[in-house]
Every structure is written in structure tokens, then in C-alpha cells.
Backbone bond lengths (Angstrom), bond angles and torsions (degrees), N, CA, C in turn:
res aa  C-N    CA-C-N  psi(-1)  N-CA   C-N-CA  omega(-1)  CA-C   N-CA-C  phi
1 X - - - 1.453 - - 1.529 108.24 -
2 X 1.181 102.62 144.47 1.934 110.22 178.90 1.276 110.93 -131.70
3 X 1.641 111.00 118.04 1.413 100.96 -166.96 1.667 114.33 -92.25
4 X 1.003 113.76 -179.89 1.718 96.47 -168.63 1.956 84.20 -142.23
5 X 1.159 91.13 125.92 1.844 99.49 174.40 1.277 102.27 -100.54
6 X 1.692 104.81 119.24 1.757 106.85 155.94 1.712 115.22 -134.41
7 X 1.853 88.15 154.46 1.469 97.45 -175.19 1.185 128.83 -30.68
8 X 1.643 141.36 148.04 1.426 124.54 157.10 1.526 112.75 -78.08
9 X 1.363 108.44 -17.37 1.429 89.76 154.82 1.796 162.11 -60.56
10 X 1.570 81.79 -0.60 1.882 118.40 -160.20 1.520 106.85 -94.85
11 X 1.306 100.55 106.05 1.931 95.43 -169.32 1.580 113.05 -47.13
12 X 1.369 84.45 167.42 1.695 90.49 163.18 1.571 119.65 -47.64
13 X 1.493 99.67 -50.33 1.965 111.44 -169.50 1.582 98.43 -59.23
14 X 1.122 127.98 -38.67 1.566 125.78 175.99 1.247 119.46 -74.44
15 X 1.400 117.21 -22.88 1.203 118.77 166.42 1.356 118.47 -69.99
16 X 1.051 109.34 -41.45 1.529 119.65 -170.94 2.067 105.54 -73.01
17 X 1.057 110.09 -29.32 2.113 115.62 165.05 1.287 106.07 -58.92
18 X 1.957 105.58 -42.73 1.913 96.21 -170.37 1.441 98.28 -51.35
19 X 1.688 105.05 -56.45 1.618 110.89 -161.85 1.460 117.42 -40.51
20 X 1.411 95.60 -55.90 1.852 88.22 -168.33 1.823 82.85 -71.53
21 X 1.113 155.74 -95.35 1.420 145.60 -129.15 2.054 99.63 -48.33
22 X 1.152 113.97 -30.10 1.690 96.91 164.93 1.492 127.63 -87.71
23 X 1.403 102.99 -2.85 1.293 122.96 157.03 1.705 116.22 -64.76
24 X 0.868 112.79 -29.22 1.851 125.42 -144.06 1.751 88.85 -114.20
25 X 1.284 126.75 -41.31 1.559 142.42 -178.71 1.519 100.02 -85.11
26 X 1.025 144.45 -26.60 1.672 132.95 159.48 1.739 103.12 -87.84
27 X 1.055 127.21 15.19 1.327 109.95 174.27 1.279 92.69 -120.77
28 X 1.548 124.61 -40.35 1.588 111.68 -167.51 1.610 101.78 -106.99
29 X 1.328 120.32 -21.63 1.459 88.72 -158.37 1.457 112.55 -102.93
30 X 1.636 114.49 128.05 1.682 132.29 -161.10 1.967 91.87 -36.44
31 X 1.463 113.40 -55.72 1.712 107.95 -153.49 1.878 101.25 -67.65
32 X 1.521 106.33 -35.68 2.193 113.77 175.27 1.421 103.35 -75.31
33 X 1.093 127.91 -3.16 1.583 114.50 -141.90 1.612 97.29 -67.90
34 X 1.058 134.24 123.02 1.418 162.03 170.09 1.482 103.51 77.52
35 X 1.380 139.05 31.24 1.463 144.53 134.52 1.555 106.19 -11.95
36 X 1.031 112.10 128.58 1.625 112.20 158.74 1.689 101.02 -106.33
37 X 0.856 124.79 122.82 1.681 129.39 175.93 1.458 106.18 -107.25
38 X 1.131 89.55 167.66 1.421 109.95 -164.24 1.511 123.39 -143.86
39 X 1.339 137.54 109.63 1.619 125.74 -153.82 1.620 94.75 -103.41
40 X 1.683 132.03 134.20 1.161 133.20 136.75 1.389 114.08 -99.13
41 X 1.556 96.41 149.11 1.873 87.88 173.84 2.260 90.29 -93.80
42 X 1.003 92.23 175.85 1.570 116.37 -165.90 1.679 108.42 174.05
43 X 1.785 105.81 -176.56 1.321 110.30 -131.86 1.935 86.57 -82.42
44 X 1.584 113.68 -18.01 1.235 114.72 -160.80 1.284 99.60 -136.22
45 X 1.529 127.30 171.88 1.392 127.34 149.83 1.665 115.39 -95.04
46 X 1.501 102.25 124.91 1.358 110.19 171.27 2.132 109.65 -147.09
47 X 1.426 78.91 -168.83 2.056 75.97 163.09 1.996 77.96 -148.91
48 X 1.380 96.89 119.94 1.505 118.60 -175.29 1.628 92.05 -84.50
49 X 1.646 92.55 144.05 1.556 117.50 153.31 1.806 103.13 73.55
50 X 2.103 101.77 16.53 1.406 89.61 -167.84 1.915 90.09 -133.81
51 X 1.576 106.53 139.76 1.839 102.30 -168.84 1.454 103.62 -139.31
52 X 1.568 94.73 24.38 2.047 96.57 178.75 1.422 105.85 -82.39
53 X 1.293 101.17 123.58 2.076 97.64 155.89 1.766 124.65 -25.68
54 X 1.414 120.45 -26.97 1.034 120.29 174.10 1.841 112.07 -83.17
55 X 1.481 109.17 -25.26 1.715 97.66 178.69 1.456 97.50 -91.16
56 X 1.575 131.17 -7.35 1.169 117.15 178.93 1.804 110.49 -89.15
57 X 0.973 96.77 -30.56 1.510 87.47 154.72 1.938 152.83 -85.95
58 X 1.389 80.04 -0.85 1.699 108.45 162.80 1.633 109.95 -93.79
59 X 1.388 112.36 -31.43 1.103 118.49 -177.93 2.149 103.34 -68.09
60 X 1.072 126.63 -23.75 1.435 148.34 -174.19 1.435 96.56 -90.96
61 X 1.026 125.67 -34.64 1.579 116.36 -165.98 1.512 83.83 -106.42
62 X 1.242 144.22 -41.12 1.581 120.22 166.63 1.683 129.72 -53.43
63 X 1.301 94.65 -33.90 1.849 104.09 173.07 1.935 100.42 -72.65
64 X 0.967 83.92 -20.33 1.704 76.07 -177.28 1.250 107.90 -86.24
65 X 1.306 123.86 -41.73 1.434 132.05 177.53 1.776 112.26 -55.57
66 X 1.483 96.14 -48.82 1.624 101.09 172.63 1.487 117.65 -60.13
67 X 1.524 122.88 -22.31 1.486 126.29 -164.11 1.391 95.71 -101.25
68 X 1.268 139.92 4.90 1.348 154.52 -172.33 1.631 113.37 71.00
69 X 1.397 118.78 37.40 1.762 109.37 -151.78 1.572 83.88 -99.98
70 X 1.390 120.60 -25.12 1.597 119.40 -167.39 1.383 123.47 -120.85
């Protein structure tokens, strides 16, 4: 399981883009592929205790997802 920290400042409607886009990244993408994720809200958005090029670039496509870009 990989937990994914987001703001309490981050509406519901943004919450709900992360979901389906970590939905969509355990089905397609080779490095998530069958990830079960997991969303807490907390003080920031991050994915704790994780420093691979691959969560830093999920971590980019979640800020994007939250800003409505994805």
C-alpha cells in the first residue's frame, strides 16, 4: 500500500481527479502497476517516507490533477 498525503485545504472536486488519476496509474503505469493507494488528508500534499524518481513524478501529476491541469 502507498499512502498519498493531501492538503485539507484541497476540495472534495480535486480530490475526487487524484482518485480516478491513481486509479488510472495502478492500472497503466509499468513502475504503480497494481499499487493499492491510499488517500489521507494532512497538513500538506506529499507521498511520505517515499524519494524515487517515479513517486516524484506521480507526485507532479497529482499537483496537476489537484490544479485541474489533468
Amino acid at each position: 500500500m502507498t499512502t498519498i498525503q493531501i492538503a485539507y485545504e484541497v476540495d472534495a472536486a480535486a480530490v475526487a481527479r487524484v482518485e480516478a488519476l491513481l486509479a488510472e496509474v495502478a492500472l497503466r503505469d509499468v513502475n504503480w502497476n497494481g499499487v493499492d493507494f491510499k488517500i489521507e488528508r494532512d497538513d500538506f500534499t506529499c507521498i511520505p517516507d517515499t524519494e524515487s524518481a517515479d513517486a516524484v513524478a506521480l507526485l507532479h501529476q497529482i499537483n496537476r490533477a489537484i490544479d485541474g491541469q489533468e
